[in-house]
Every structure is written in C-alpha cells, then in structure tokens.
PDB file with one MODEL, atoms N, CA, C and O in Angstrom:
MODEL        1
ATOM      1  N   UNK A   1      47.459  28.823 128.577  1.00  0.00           N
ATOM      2  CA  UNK A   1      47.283  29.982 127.721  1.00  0.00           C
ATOM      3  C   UNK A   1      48.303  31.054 128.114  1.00  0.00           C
ATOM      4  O   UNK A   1      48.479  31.282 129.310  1.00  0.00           O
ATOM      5  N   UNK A   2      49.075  31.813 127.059  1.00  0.00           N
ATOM      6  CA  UNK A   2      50.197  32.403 127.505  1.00  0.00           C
ATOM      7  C   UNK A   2      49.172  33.976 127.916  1.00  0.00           C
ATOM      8  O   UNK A   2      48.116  34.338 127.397  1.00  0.00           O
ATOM      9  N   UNK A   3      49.888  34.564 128.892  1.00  0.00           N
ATOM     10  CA  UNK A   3      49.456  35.651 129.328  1.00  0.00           C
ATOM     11  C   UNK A   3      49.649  37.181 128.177  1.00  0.00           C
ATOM     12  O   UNK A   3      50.565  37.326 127.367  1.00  0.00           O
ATOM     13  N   UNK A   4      48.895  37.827 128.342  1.00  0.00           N
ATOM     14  CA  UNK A   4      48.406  38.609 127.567  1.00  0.00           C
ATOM     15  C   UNK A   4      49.399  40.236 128.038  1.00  0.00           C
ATOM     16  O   UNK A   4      49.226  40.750 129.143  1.00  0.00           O
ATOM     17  N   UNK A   5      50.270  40.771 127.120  1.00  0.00           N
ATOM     18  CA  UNK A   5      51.294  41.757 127.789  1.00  0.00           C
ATOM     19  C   UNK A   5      50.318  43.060 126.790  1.00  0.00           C
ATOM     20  O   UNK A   5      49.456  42.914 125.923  1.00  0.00           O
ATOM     21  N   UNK A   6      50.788  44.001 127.254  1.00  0.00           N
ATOM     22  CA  UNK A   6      50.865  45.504 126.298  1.00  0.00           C
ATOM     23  C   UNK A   6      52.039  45.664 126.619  1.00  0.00           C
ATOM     24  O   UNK A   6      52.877  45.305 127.446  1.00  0.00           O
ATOM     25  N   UNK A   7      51.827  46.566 125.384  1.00  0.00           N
ATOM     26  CA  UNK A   7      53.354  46.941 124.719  1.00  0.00           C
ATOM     27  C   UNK A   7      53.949  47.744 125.784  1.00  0.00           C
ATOM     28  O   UNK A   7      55.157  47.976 125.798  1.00  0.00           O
ATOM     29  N   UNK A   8      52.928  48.293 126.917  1.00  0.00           N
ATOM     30  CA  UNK A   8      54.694  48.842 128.503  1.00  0.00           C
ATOM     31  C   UNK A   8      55.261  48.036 128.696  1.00  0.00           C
ATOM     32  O   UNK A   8      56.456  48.034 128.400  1.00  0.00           O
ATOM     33  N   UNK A   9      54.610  46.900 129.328  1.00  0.00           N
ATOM     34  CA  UNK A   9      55.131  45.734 129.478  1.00  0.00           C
ATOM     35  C   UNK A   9      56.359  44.381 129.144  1.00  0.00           C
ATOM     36  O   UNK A   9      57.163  43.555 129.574  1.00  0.00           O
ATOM     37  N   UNK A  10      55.582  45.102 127.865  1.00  0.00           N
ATOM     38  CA  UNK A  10      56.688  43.886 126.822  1.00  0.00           C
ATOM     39  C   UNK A  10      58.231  45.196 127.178  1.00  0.00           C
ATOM     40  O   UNK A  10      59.388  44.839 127.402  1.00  0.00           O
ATOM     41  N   UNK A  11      57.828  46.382 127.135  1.00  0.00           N
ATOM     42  CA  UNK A  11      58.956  47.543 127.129  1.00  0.00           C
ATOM     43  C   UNK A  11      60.091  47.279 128.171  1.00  0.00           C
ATOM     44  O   UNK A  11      61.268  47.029 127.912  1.00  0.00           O
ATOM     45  N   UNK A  12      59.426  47.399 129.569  1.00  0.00           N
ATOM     46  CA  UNK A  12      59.988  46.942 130.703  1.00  0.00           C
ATOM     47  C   UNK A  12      60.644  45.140 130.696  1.00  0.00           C
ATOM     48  O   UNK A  12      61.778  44.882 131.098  1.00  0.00           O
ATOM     49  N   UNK A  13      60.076  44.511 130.386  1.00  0.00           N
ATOM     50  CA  UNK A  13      60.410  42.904 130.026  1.00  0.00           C
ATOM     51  C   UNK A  13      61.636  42.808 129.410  1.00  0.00           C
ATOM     52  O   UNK A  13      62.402  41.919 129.782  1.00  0.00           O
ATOM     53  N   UNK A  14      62.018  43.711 128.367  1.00  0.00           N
ATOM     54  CA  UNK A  14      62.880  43.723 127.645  1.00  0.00           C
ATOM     55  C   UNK A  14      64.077  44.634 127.426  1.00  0.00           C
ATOM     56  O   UNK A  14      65.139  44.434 126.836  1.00  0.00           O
ATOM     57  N   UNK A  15      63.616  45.661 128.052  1.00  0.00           N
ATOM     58  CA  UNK A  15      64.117  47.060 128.124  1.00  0.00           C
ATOM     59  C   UNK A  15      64.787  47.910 126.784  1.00  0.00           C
ATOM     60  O   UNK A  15      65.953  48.230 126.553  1.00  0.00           O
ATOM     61  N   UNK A  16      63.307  48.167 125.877  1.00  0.00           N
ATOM     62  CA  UNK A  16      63.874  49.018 124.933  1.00  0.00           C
ATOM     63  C   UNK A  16      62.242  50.403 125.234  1.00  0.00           C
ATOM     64  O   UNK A  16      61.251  50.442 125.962  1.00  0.00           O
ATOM     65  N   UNK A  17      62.654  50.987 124.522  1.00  0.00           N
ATOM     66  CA  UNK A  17      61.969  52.078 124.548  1.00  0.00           C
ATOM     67  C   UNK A  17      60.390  51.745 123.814  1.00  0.00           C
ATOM     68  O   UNK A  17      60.428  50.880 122.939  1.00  0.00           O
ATOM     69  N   UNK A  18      59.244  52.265 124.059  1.00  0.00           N
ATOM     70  CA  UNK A  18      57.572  51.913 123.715  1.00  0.00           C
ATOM     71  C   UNK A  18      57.821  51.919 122.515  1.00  0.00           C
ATOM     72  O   UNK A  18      57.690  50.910 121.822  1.00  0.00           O
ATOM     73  N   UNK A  19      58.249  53.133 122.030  1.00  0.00           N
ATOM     74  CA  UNK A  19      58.690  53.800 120.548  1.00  0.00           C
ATOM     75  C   UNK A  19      59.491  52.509 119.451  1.00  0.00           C
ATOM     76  O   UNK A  19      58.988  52.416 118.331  1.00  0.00           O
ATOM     77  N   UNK A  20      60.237  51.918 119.654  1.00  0.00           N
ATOM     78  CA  UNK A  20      61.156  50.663 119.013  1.00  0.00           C
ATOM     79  C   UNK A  20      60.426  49.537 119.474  1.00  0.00           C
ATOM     80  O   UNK A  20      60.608  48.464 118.899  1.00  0.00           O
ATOM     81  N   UNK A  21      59.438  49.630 120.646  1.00  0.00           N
ATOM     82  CA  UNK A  21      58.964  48.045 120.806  1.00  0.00           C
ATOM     83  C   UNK A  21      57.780  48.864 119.390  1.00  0.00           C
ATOM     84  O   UNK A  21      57.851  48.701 118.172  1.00  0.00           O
ATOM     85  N   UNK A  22      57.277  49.300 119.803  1.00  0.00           N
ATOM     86  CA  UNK A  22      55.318  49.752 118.605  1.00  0.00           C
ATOM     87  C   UNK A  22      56.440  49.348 117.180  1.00  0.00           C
ATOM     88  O   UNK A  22      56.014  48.344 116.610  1.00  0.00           O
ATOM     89  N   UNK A  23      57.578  49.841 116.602  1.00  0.00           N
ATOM     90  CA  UNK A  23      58.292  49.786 115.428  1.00  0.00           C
ATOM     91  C   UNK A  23      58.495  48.250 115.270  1.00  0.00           C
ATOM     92  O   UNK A  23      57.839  47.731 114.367  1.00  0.00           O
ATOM     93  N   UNK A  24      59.477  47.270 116.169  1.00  0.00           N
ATOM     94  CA  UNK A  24      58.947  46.061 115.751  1.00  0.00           C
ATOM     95  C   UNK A  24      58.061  45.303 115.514  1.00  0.00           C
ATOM     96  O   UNK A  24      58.029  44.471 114.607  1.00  0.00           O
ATOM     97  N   UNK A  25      57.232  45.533 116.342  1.00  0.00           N
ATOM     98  CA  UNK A  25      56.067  44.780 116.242  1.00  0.00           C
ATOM     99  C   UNK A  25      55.001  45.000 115.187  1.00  0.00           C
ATOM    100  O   UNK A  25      53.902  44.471 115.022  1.00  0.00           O
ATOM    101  N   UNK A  26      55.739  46.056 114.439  1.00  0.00           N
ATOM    102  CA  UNK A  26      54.565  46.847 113.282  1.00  0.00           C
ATOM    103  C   UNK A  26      55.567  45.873 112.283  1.00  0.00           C
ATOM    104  O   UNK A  26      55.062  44.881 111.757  1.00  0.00           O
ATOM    105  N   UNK A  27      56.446  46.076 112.140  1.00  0.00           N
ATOM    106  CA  UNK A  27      57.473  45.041 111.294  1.00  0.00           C
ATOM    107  C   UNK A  27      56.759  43.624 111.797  1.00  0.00           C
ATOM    108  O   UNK A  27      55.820  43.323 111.061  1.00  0.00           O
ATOM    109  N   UNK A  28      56.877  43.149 112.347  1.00  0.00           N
ATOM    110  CA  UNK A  28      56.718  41.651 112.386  1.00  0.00           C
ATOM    111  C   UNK A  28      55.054  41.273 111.882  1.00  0.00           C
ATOM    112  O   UNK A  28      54.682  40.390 111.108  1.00  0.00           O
ATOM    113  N   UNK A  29      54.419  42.070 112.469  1.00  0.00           N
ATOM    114  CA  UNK A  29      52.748  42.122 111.956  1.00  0.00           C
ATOM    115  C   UNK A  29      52.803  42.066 109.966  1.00  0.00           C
ATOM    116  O   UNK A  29      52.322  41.211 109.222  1.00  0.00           O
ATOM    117  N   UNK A  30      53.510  43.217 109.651  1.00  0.00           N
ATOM    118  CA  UNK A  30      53.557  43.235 108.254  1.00  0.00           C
ATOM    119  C   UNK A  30      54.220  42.085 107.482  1.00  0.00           C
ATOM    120  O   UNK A  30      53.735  41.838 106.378  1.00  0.00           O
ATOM    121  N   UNK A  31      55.234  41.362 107.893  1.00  0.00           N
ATOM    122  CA  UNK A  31      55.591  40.234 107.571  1.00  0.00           C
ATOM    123  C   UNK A  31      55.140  39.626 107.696  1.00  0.00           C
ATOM    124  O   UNK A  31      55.040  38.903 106.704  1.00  0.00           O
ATOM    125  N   UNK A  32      54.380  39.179 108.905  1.00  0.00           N
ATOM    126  CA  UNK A  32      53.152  38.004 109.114  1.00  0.00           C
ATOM    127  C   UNK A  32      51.885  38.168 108.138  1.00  0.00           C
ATOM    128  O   UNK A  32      51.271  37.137 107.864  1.00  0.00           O
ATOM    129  N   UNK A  33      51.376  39.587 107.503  1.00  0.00           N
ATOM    130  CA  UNK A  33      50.329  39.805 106.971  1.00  0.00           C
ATOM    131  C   UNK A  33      49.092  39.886 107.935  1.00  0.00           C
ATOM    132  O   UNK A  33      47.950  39.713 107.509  1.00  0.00           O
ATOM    133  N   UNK A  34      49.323  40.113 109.043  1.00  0.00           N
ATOM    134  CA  UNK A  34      48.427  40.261 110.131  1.00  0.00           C
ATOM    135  C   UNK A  34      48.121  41.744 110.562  1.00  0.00           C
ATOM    136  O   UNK A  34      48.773  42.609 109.977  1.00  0.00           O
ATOM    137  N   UNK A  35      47.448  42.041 111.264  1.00  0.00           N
ATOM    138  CA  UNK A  35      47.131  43.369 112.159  1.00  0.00           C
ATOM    139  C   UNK A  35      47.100  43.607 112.913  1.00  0.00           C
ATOM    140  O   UNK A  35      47.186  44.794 113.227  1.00  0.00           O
ATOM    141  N   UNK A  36      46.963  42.712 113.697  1.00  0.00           N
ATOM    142  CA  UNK A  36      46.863  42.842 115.110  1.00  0.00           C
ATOM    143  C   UNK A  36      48.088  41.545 115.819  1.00  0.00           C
ATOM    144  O   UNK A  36      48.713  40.651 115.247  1.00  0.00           O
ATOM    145  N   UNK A  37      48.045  41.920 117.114  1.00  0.00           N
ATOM    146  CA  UNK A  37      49.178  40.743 117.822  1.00  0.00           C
ATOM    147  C   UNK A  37      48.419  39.369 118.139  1.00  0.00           C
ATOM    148  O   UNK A  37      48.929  38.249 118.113  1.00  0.00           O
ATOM    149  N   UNK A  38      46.735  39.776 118.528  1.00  0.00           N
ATOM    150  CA  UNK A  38      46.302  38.629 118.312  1.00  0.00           C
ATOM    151  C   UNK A  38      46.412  37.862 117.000  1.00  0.00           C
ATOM    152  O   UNK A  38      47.001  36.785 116.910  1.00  0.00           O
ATOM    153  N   UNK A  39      45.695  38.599 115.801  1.00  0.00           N
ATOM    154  CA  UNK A  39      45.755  37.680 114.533  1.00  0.00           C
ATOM    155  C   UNK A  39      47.289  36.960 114.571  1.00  0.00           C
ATOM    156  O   UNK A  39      47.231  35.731 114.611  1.00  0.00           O
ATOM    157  N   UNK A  40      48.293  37.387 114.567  1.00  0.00           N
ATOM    158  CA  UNK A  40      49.732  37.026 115.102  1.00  0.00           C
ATOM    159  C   UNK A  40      49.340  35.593 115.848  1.00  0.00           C
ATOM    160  O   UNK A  40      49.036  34.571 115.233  1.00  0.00           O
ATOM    161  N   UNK A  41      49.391  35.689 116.977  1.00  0.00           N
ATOM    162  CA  UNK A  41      49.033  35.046 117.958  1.00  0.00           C
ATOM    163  C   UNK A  41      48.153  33.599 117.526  1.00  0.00           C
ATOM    164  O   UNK A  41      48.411  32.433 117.824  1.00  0.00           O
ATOM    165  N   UNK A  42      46.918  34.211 116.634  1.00  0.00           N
ATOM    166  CA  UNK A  42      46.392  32.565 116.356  1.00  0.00           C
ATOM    167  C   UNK A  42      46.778  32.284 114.916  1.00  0.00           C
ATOM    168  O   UNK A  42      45.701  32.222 114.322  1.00  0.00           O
ATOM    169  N   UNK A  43      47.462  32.143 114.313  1.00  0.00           N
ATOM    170  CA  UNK A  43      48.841  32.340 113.354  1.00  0.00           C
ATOM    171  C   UNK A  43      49.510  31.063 113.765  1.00  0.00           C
ATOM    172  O   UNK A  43      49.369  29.948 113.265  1.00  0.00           O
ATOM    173  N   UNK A  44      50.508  31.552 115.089  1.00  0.00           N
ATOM    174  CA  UNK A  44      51.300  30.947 114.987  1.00  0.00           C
ATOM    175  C   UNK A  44      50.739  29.641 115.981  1.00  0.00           C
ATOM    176  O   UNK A  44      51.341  28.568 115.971  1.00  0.00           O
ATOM    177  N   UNK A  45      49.684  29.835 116.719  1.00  0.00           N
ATOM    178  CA  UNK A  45      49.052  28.523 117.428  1.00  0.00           C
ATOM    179  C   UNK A  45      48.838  27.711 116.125  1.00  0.00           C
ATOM    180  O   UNK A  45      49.403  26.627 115.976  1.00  0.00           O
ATOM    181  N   UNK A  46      47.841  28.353 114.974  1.00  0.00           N
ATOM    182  CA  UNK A  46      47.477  27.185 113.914  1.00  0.00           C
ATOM    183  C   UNK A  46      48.798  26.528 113.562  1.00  0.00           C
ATOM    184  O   UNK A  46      48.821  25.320 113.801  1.00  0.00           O
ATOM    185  N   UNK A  47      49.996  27.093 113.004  1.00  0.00           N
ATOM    186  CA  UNK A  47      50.834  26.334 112.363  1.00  0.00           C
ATOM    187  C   UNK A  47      51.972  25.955 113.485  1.00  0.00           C
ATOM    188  O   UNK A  47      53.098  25.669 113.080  1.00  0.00           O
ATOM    189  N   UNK A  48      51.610  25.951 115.260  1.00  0.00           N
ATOM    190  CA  UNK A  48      52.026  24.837 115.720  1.00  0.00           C
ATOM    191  C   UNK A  48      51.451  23.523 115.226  1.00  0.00           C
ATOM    192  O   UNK A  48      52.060  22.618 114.656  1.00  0.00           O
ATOM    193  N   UNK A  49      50.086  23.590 115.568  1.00  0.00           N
ATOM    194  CA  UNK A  49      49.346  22.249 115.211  1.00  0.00           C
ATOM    195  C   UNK A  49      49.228  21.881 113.745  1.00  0.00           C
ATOM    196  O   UNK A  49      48.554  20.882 113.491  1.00  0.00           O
ATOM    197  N   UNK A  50      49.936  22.725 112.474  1.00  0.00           N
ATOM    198  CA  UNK A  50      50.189  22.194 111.843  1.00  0.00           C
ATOM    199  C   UNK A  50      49.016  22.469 110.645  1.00  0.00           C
ATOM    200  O   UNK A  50      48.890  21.854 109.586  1.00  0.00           O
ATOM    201  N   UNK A  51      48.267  23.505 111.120  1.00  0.00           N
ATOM    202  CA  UNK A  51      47.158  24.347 109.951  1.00  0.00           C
ATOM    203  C   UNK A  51      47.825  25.499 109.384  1.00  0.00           C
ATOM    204  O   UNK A  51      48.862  26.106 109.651  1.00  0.00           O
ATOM    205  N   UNK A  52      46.460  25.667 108.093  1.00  0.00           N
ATOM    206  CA  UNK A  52      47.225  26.757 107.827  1.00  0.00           C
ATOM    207  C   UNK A  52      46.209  27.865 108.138  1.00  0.00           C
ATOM    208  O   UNK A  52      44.981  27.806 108.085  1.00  0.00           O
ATOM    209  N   UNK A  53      47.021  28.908 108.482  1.00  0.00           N
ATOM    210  CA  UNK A  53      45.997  30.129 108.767  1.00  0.00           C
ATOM    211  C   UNK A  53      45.269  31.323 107.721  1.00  0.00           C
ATOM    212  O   UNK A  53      44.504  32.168 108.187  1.00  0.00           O
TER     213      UNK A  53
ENDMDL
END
C-alpha cells in the first residue's frame, strides 16, 4: 500500500511551493472528476485492475 503524503510533504519531495502543489492537484482532481486525492487514488487502483470507477 503506497504511503499516504500531505500536501508539505509532497512540497518538500518535490520542491515547489504548498500554493502550486494545492493548484495542481485541484487541476488534476477536476480532470479526474474526483474530490478528493483519495477518490483519485481508488480511481486509478480500479483501472489498474482494469474496472471502471
């Protein structure tokens, strides 16, 4: 099970500012049609295995 970050985290990991990480991730959520990083998250587990979510 992959480990579970907040967004400091992911900040430091990557090194952009909280402010541009919260902005992508609001982008990628809205493209996904999701809300949250979990819904995200079991998303993209289902359509590893090949469901649809």
């Amino acid at each position: 099970m992959p480990r579970v970050r907040g967004r400091g985290q992911i900040c430091l990991q990557i090194g952009l500012a909280e402010s541009a990480v919260k902005v992508h991730v609001a982008e990628i959520l809205k493209k996904l049609e999701r809300h949250s990083r979990t819904q995200a998250a079991v998303l993209v587990k289902a359509l590893e295995h090949g469901d649809e979510a």
